[in-house]
C-alpha positions in Angstrom: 126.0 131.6 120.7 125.1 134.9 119.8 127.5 136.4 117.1 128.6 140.3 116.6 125.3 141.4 114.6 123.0 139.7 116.8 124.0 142.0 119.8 123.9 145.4 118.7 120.5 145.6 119.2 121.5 146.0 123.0 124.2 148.4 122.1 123.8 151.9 122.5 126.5 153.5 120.1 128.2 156.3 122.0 130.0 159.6 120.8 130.3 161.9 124.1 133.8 163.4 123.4 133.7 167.3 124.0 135.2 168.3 120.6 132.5 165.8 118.6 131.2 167.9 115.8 127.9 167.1 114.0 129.1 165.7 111.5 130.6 163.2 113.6 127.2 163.0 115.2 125.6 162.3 112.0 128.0 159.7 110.8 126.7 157.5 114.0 123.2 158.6 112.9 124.5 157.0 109.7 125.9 153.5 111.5 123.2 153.2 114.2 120.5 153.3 111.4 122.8 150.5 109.3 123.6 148.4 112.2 120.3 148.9 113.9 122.2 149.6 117.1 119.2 150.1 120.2 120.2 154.3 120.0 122.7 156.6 119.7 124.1 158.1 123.1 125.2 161.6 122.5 125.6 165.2 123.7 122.3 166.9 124.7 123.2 169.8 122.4 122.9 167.7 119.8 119.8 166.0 120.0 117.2 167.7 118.5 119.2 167.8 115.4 119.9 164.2 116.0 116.0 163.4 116.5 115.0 165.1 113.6 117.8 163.4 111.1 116.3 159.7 112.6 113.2 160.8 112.4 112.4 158.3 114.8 114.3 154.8 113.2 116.6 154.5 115.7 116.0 156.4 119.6 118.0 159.0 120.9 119.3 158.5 124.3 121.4 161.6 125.8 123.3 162.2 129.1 122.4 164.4 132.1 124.7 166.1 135.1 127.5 164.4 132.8 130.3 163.4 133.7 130.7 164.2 137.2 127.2 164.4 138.4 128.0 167.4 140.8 125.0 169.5 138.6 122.4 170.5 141.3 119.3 169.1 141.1 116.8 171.4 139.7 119.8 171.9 136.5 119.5 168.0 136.0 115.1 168.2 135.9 116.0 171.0 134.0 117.9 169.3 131.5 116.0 166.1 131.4 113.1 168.0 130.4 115.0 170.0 127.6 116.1 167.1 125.9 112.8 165.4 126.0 111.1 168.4 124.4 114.4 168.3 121.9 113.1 164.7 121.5 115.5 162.3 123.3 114.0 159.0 124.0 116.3 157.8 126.5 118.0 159.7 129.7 121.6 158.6 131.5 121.8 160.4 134.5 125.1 160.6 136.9 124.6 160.7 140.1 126.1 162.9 142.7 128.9 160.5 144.2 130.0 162.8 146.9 126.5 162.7 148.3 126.1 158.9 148.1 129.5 158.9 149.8 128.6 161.1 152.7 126.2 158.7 153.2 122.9 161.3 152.0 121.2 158.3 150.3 118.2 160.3 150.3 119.3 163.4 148.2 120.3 160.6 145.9 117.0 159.6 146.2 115.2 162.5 146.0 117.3 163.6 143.1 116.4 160.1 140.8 112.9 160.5 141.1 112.5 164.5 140.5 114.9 163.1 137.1 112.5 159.9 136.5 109.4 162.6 136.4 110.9 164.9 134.3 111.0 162.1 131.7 107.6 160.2 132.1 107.3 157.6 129.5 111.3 157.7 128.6 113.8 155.5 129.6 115.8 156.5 132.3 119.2 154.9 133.1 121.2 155.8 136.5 125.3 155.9 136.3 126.6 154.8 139.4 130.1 155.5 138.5 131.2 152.6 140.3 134.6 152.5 140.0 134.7 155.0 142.8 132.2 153.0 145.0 132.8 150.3 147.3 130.5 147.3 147.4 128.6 148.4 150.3 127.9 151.5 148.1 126.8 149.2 144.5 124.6 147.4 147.0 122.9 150.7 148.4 122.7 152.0 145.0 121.1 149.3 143.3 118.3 149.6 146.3 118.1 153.1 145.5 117.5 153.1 141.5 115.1 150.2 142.0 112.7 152.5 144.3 113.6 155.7 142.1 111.6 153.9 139.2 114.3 153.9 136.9 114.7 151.4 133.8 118.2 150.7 134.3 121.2 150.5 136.3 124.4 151.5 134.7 128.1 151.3 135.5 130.0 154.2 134.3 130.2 157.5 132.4 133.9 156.4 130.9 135.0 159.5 131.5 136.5 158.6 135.8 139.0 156.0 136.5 137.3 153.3 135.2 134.8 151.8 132.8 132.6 148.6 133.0 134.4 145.1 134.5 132.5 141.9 134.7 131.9 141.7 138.4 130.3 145.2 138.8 127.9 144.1 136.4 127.5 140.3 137.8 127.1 142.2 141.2 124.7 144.8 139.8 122.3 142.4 138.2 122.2 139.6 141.2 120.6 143.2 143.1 118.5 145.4 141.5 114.8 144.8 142.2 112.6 143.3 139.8 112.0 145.3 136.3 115.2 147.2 136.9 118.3 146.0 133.8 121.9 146.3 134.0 123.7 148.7 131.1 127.5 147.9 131.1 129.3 151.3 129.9 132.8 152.7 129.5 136.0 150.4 128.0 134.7 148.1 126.1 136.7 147.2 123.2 136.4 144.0 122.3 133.6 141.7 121.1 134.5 138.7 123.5 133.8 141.5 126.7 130.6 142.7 124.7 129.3 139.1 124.8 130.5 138.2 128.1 128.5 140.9 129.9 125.5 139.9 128.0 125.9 136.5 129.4 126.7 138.0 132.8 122.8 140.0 132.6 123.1 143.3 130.9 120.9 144.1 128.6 122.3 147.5 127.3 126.6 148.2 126.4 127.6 151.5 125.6 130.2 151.7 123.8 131.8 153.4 120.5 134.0 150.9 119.4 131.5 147.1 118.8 130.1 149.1 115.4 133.5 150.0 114.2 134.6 146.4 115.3 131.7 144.3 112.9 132.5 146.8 110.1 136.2 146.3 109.9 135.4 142.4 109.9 133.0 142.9 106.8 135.6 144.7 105.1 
């Protein structure tokens, strides 16, 4: 069985909150590089600070439309872009959920893949928020990424009414097309739930919490 250290290579250690300073910022710099976490998920104003301090040891993924997804789309190209000249390796994009709800699958659409080219070469992950979907809705989405092009599927921002659970990422994973991987984001605090959505098929977790976990053990 996999332990703790094993598995943060597929973690992606997150510090989103509004009031994080860059210090903050640069004390995950400091764990992601220690723990060899996969990135470190952060603001886009912080990035190219962040890229440069890395100096390219561990990636920097950063977060577009975020949280609600309800930028329009020429500010989310336009903020892709900015933060792959800043240097972020890796994009998580929110979609727009009232358009996926009024049933405009193909501004959704459109939107993903004007994102994915603004990031040629990158990583792009697509949040579904999908604690506000229904099933019908995961279903059409996971269609949807998978001809967008993008790398991943993921679950949540962790900033709606709900973070990552086990069957949204069991569901997710039995239907994205080939290529596409599951990234299971938002509430996860333990390392039992980190593992078990490793076994269920994600490949990414983002979370703040798995690093602060292992270190307290070593302690």
């Amino acid at each position: 069985m996999m332990d703790g250290a094993e598995f943060l290579q597929y973690v992606d250690h997150t510090l989103l909150k509004v009031d994080a300073t860059w210090e903050q910022v640069q004390a995950l710099c400091d764990e992601a590089l220690l723990y060899k976490t996969a990135s470190v998920c952060i603001s886009p104003c912080h990035v190219a600070r962040a890229a440069a301090y890395l100096g390219g040891k561990v990636k920097v993924c950063t977060v577009i439309g975020f949280p609600s997804g309800c930028s329009s789309t020429a500010v989310k190209v336009y903020e892709t872009a900015d933060a792959v000249q800043n240097g972020a390796d890796e994009i998580d994009m929110v979609i727009n959920v009232g358009q996926l709800k009024a049933g405009n699958t193909e501004y959704v659409l459109n939107e993903m893949r004007q994102v994915r080219r603004a990031c040629p070469g990158k990583i792009l992950k697509v949040i579904i928020e999908a604690c506000l979907l229904t099933e019908a809705e995961k279903l059409t989405m996971c269609r949807l990424v998978t001809e967008a092009g993008a790398d991943f599927i993921k679950t949540s921002t962790g900033f709606s009414t709900g973070g990552a659970t086990f069957d949204d990422v069991a569901l997710l994973k039995a239907n994205v097309g080939p290529g596409v991987q599951v990234k299971a984001a938002g509430g996860i605090s333990s390392l039992e739930d980190a593992r078990k959505f490793l076994e269920l098929g994600a490949t990414r977790l983002g979370t703040s919490r798995i690093v602060k976990l292992l270190s307290a053990r070593k302690e």
